[in-house]
C-alpha positions in Angstrom: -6.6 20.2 -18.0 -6.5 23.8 -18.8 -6.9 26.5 -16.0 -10.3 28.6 -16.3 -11.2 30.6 -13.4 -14.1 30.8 -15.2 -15.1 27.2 -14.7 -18.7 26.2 -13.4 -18.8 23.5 -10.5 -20.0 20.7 -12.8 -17.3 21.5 -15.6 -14.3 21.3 -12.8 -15.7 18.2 -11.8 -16.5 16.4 -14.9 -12.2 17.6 -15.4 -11.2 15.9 -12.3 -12.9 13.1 -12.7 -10.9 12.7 -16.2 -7.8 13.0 -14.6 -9.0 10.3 -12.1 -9.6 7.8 -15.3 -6.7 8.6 -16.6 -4.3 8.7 -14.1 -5.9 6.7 -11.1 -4.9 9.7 -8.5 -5.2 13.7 -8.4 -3.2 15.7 -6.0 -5.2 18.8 -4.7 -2.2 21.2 -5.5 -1.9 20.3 -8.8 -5.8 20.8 -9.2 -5.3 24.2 -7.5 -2.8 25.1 -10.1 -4.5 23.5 -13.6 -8.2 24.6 -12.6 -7.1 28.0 -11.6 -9.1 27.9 -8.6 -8.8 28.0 -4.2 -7.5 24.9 -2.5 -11.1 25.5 -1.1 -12.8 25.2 -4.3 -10.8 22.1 -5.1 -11.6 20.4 -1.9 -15.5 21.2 -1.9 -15.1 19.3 -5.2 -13.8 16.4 -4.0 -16.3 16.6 -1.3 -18.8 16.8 -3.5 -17.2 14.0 -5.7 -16.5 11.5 -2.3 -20.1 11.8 -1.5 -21.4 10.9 -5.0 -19.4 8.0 -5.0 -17.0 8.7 -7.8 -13.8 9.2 -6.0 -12.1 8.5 -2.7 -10.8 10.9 -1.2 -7.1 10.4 0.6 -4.3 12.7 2.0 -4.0 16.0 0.0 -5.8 14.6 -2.6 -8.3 11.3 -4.2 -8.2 8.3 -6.3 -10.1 6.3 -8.1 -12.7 3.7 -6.9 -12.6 0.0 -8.7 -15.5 0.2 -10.8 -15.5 3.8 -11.8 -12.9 3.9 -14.8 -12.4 0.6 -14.0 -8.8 0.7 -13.5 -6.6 -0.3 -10.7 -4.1 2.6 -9.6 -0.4 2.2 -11.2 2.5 1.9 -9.1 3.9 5.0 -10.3 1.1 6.8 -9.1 0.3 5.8 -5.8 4.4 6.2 -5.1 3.4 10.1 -4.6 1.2 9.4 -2.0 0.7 9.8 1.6 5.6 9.7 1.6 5.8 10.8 5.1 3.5 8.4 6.3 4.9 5.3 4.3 8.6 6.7 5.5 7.6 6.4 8.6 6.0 3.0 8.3 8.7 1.6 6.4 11.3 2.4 8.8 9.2 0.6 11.7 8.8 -2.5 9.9 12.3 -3.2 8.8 13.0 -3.2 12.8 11.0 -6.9 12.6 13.7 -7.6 10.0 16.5 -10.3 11.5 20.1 -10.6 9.6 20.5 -13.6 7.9 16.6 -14.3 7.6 14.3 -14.8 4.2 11.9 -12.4 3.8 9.4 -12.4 1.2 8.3 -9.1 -0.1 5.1 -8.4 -1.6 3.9 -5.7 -3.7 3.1 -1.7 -3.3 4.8 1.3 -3.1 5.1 1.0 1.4 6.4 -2.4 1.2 9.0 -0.8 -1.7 9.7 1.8 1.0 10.7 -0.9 3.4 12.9 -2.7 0.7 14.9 0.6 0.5 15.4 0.2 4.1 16.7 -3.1 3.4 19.6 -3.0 1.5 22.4 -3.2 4.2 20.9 -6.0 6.1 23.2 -8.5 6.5 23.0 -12.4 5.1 19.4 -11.0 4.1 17.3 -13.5 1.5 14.3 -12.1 -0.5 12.0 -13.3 -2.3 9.5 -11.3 -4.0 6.9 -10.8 -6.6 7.1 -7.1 -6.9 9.1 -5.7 -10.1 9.7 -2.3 -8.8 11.6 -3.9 -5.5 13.5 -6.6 -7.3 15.2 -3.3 -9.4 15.5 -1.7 -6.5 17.5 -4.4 -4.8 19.9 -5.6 -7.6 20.1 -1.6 -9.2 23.9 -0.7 -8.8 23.1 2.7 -6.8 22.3 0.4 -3.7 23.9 -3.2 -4.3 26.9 -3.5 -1.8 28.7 -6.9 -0.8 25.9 -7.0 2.1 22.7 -6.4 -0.1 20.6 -8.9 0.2 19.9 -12.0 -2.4 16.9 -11.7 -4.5 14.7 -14.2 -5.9 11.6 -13.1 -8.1 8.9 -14.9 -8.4 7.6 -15.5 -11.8 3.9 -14.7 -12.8 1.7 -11.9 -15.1 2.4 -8.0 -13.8 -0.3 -6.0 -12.4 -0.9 -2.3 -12.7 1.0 -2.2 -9.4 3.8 -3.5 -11.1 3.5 -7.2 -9.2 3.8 -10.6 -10.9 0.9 -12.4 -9.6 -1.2 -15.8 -11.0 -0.6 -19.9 -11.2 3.0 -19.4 -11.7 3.4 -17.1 -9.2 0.8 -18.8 -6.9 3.1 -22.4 -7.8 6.5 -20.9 -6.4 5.7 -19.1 -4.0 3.8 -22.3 -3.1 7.2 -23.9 -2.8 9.0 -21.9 -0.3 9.4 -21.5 3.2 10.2 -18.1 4.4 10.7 -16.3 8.2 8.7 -12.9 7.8 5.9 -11.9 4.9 6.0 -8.5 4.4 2.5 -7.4 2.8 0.9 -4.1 1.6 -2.8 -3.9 1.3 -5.3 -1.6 -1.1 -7.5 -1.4 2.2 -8.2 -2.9 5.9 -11.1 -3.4 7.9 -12.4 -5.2 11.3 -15.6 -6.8 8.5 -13.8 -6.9 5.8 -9.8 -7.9 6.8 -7.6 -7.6 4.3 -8.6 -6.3 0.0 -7.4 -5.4 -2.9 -9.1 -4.7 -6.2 -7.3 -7.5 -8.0 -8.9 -10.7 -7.6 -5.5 -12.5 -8.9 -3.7 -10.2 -6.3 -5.5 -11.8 -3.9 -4.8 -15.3 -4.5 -1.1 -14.8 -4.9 -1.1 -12.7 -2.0 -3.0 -15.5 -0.1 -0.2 -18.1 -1.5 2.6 -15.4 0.3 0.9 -15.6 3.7 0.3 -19.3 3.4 4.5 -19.6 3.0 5.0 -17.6 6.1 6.0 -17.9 9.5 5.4 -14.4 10.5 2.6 -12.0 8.6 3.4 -8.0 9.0 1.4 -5.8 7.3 2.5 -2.8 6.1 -0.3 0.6 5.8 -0.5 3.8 6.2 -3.9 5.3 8.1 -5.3 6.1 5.2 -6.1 2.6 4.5 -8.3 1.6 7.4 -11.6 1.7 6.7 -10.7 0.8 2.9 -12.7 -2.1 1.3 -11.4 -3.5 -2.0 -13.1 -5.7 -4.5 -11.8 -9.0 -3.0 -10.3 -10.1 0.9 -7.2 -12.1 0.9 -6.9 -12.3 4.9 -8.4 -12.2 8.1 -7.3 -9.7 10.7 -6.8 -12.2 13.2 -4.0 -13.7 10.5 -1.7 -11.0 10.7 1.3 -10.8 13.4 2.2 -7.7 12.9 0.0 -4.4 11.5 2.5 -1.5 10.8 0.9 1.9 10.5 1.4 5.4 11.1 0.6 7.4 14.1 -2.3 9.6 11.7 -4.9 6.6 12.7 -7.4 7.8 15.0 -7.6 6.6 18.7 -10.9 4.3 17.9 -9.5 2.7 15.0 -6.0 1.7 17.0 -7.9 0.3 19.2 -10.6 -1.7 17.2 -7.0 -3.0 15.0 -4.8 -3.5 18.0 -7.9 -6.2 19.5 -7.7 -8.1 15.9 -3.8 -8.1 15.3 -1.0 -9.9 16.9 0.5 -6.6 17.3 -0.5 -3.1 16.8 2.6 -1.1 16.0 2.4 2.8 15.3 5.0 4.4 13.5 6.8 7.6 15.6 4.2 7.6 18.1 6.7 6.3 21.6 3.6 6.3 23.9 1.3 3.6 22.0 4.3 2.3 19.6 4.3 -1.3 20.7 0.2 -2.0 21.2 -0.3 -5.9 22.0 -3.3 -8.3 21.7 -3.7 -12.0 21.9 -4.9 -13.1 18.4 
């Protein structure tokens, strides 16, 4: 895109939404900057946009919506979004992590975030059947004598960058592991558990299916979020790790349907419980 303060509504928009199909995600300050126009104008485009149903709109900036473009959003560029948040998240969850335990990983860019968190643990097993975390676990930056051992699963990759179908599905089948820990495209009290990737799903169903503890790993704004296909009931997950942006209603509605609610650098509701 080329900056044009001379831009009409519907040309700025028609440009955004070809950034969205070809990059999966705009950030509102980069739109400020190639469009030439106010942080205002941007977001009264994606306004516009969210309410047309061509874009969803998240944390300083959108994505893209399965069926529009037709492309699920690449690893590489959901990792720039909502970092606080996931930080923050991640750094909860690896507090349900136990030395000397196998823990399977599953894909996304929080769950990644967690695996960075990871790396010291001692007598730590993992299996996963995300690319991006199996690097980051055996890269030489962050491979001590204590970093954990990493089995991948096999499988096809994703545009998140995770290996997913029969073969997957078969080994992961296979194994018996102590905590899941599982991102999800979107979360809901109807809908439970999505993502756009029906193969996703299945694999992701095989994952759960192989633990003895389910925590799910999201940032707030996933709730509300429904993706193509579910892959699991609320009432399946032990614990649902989010960030302290989710709004008073919502924590509530989730912390009824969960094991446990647990909000990331929030002390007063940090540990909410319910009976599943």
């Amino acid at each position: 895109m080329v900056a044009d303060q001379g831009l009409l509504a519907h040309q700025r928009r028609a440009l955004i939404m070809e950034a969205i199909r070809r990059d999966g995600a705009v950030r509102v300050s980069e739109l400020v900057e190639q469009l030439g126009v106010s942080d205002m104008t941007v977001r009264r485009d994606l306004d516009a946009l969210a309410r047309n149903g061509d874009l969803e709109k998240v944390h300083g900036g959108a994505v893209g919506l399965v069926g529009h473009g037709g492309n699920e959003v690449g690893f590489d560029t959901k990792s720039g979004l909502q970092q606080t948040a996931k930080q923050a998240v991640a750094e909860a969850a690896a507090l349900l992590v136990t030395p000397g335990s196998v823990v399977a990983l599953g894909g996304g860019t929080t769950v990644h975030a967690v695996a960075a968190k990871l790396v010291n643990v001692a007598g730590l097993t993992v299996v996963t059947n995300s690319l991006p975390i199996a690097h980051l676990l055996e890269s030489e930056g962050v491979k001590t004598p204590a970093s954990p051992s990493v089995l991948l699963t096999g499988g096809a990759p994703t545009p998140s960058k995770v290996l997913v179908g029969p073969l997957a599905d078969m080994v992961i089948g296979s194994l018996h592991v102590d905590l899941l820990i599982l991102g999800t495209h979107g979360a809901s009290v109807r809908a439970g558990l999505t993502t756009p990737n029906l193969a996703e799903a299945r694999t992701n169903q095989a994952l759960i299916g192989c633990a003895r503890r389910v925590a799910v790993v999201a940032d707030h704004t996933k709730w509300g979020v429904t993706g193509l296909s579910s892959f699991a009931r609320l009432h399946e997950v032990d614990h649902f790790v989010t960030d302290a942006g989710l709004k008073p209603e919502d924590r509530s509605a989730l912390a009824e349907a969960v094991g446990e609610l647990l909000v990331a650098d929030d002390p007063e509701t940090a540990r909410e419980r319910a009976s599943i």
